[in-house]
C-alpha positions in Angstrom: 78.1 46.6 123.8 75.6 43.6 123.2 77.2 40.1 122.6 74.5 39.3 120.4 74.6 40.4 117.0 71.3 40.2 116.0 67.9 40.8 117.4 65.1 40.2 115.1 61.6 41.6 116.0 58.6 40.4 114.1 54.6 42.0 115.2 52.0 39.5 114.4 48.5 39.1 114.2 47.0 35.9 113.5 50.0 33.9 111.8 50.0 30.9 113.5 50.6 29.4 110.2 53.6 30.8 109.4 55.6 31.1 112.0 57.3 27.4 112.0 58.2 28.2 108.4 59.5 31.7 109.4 62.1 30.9 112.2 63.3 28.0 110.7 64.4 30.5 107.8 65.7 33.1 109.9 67.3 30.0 111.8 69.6 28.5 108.9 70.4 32.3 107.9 71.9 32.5 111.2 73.6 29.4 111.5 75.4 30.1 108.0 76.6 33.3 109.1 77.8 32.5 112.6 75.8 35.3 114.0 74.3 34.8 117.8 70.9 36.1 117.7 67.5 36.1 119.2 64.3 36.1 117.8 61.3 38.2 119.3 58.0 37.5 118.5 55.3 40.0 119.5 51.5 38.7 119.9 49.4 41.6 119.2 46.2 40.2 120.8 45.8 37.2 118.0 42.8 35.2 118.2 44.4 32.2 116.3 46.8 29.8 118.2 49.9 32.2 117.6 51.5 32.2 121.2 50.8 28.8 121.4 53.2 28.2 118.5 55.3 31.3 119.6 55.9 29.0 122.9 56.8 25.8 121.3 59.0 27.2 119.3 60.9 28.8 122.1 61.2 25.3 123.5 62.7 24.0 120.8 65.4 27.4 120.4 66.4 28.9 123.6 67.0 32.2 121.1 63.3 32.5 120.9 61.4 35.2 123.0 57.9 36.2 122.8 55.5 39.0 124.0 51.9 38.6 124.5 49.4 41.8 124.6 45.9 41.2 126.6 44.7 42.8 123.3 45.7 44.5 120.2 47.8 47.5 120.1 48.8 47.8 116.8 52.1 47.6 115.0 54.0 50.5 116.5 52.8 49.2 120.2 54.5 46.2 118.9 57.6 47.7 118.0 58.2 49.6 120.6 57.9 46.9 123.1 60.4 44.8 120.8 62.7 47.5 120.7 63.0 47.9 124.3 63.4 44.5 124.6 66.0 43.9 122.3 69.7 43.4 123.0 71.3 43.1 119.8 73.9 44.9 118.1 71.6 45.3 115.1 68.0 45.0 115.4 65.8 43.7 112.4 62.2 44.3 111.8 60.2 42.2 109.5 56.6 41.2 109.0 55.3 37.5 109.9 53.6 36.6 106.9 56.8 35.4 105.0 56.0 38.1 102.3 60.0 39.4 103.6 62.9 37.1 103.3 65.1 36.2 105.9 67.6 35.7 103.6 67.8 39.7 103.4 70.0 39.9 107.1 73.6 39.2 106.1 74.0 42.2 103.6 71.4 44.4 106.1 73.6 43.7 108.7 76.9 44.5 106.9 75.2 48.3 105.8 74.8 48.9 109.5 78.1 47.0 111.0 80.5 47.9 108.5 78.8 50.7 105.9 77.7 52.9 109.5 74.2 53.6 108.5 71.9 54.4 111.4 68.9 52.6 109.6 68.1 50.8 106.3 64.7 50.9 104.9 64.0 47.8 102.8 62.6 49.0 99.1 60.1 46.9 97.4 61.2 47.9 94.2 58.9 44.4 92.6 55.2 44.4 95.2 52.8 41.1 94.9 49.8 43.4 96.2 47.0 44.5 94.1 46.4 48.3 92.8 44.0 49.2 95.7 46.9 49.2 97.7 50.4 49.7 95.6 48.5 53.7 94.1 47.8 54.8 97.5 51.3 53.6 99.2 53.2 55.5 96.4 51.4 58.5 96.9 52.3 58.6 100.6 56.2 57.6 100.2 56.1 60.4 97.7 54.3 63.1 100.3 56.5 61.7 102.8 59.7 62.4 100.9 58.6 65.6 100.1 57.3 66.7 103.7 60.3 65.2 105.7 63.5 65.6 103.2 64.1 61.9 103.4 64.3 60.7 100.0 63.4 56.8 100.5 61.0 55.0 98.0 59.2 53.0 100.9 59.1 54.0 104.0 56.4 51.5 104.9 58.4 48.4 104.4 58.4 46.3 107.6 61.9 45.1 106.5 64.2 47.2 108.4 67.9 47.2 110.1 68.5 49.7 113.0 71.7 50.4 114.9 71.2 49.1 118.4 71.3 52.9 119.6 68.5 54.1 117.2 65.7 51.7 118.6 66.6 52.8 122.2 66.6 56.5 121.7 63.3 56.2 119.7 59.8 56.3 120.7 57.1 55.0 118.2 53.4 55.1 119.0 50.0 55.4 117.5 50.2 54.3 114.0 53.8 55.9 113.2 55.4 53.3 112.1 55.3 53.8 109.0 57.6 57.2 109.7 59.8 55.4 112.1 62.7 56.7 109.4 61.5 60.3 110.0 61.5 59.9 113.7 65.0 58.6 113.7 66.0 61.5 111.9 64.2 63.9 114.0 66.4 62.0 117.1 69.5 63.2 114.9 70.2 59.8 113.2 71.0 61.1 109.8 72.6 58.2 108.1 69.4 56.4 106.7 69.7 54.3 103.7 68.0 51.7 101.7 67.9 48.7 99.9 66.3 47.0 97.5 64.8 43.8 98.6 62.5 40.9 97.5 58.9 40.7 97.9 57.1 37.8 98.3 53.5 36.8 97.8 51.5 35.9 100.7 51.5 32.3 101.8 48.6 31.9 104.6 46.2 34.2 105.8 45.2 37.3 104.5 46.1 41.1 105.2 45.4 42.6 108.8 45.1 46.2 106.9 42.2 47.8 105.3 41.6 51.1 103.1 41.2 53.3 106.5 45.3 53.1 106.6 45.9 55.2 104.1 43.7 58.3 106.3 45.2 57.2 109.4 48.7 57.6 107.5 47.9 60.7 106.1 47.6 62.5 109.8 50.1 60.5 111.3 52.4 62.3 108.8 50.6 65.6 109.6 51.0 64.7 113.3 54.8 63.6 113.1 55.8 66.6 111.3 54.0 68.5 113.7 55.6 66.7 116.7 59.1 66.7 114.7 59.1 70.5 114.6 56.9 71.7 117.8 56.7 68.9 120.3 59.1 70.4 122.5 58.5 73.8 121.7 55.2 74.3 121.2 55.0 78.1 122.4 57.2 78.9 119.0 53.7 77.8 117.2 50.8 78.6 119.3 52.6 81.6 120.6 53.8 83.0 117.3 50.7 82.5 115.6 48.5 84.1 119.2 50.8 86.8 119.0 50.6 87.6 115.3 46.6 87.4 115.1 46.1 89.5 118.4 48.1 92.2 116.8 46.2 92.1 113.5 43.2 92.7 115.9 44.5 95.2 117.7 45.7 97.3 114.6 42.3 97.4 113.3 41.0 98.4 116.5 43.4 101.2 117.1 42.6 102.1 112.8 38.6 102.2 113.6 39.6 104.2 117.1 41.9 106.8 115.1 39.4 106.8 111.9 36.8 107.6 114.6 38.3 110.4 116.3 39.8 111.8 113.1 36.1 112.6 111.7 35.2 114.1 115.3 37.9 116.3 115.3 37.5 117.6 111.7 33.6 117.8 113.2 32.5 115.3 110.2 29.8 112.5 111.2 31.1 108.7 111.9 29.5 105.4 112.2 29.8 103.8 115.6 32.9 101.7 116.3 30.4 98.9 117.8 28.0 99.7 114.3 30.9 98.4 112.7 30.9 94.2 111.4 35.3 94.5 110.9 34.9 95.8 114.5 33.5 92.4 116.0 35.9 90.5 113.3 38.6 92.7 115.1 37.5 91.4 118.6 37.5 87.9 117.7 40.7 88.1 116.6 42.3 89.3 119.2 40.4 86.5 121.6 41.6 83.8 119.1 45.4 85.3 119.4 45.1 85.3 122.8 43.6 82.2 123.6 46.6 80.3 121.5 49.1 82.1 123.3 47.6 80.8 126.7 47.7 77.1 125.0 51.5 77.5 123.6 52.3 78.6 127.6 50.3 75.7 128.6 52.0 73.1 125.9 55.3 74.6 127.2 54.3 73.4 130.6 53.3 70.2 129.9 56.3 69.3 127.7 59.0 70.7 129.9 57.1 68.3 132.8 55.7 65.7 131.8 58.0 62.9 130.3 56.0 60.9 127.5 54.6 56.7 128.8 53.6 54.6 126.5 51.2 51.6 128.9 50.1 48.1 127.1 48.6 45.4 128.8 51.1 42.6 128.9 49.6 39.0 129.4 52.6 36.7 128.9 56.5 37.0 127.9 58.7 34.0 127.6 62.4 34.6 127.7 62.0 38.4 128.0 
């Protein structure tokens, strides 16, 4: 077991601005609860002075850590490296942009330490963002609470508390973390909760995410449910699908074959098998069914052999 109680990992993108205000937050929050802690910051390839601050500050509090990527990743690259990374007892995830409050971690950290939840998913039951974006995020919490059978209200919220086990039995890549919840689940940590929590306007800067999110979290839920259900099975898809079409194709084969012979027999005339279109749709078919078997074997293959790597570019790390 960790002797620190809490890690903190916060992804950023150009918040050089806000980071001073940030951990000396998260810094009084800890020092009124008595917790030991560490704070990781993770550069996703800013442009801005952000690891210069990120190093200063580490300077001043030995608790400080920091990541830099040669470029940017994205948020779930960022995660996962924090989570790897982390040695806390509980691990809390919030943005950089001071739009989360610090002042959220005592009662997060008493859900996990003394409720037993596995995860809490902050709720931002009251959002400071305009229409363009509040419509399209309720439409995916409410297709992802449908698709999944976890019945949270925002599963997007970058406020977050994990058991320490969750964050290292969990992989999270691409753009999934806005389903990190589901892929906790799918890794048999059932005990997810939420809780309401405040939002707060933005301070500096402006967002780092544009209208394409909303497609890119559309597949990713596509994709995780996929992954969720045949990422280590895949032959129970491919293979149950191949199967099923090739003996649709051969059943109307053997029909049009039996149909033929029938009218021979009874000395009646018959159109050609290969005069016939269903024929050809028939054949095709069977191919199709045959070819998805070959790629469930294949999948099967590759996931019984071939354990999943995540690579990104590290440039710096302080304290890591």
């Amino acid at each position: 077991m960790s002797k620190t109680d809490i890690s903190v990992v916060i992804p950023l993108l150009n918040e050089a601005e806000s980071l001073p205000e940030l951990h000396e937050w998260i810094v009084r929050v800890m020092k009124s609860n008595n917790y030991s802690y560490e704070v990781i910051f993770i550069d996703d390839g800013s442009t801005d002075n952000s690891w210069e601050v990120i190093n200063t500050l580490s300077i001043k509090d030995s608790n400080v850590k920091g990541i830099r990527f040669r470029r940017n990743y994205g948020k779930s690259a960022a995660l996962n490296v924090g989570f790897e990374a982390c040695v806390g007892n509980v691990v809390i995830t919030m943005d950089a942009d001071l739009q989360d409050s610090p002042d959220e971690i005592p009662e997060l950290y008493n859900l996990i330490t003394k409720e037993g939840f596995h995860l809490i998913s902050g709720w931002k039951q009251k959002r400071y963002d305009p229409i363009s974006k509040t419509i399209p995020t309720k439409l995916f919490n409410w297709a992802t609470r449908k698709m999944s059978g976890i019945y949270l209200h925002d599963f997007n919220c970058g406020l977050k508390a994990y058991h320490h086990e969750v964050v290292k039995s969990i992989e999270v890549y691409g753009e999934m973390h806005r389903y990190i919840p589901v892929i906790a689940k799918w890794a048999g940590f059932k005990k997810i909760g939420e809780k309401v929590v405040q939002h707060r306007e933005r301070k500096y800067g402006t967002t780092k995410f544009g209208l394409e999110r909303f497609i890119n979290g559309f597949l990713d839920l596509l994709s995780i449910m996929f992954v969720s259900k045949f990422g280590k099975k895949p032959m129970h898809l491919f293979g149950a699908l191949g199967t099923l079409m090739f003996i649709i194709g051969f059943g109307i084969t053997v029909y049009l074959g039996a149909y033929k012979l029938y009218h021979l027999y009874i000395h009646e005339p018959a159109r050609l098998i290969t005069e016939q279109p269903v024929f050809y749709l028939a054949l095709t078919t069977m191919i199709i069914g045959t070819l998805l078997f070959i790629a469930g074997f294949l999948g099967e293959l590759i996931a019984r052999n071939s354990p999943t790597r995540n690579l990104y570019l590290i440039k710096e790390k302080i304290g890591v």
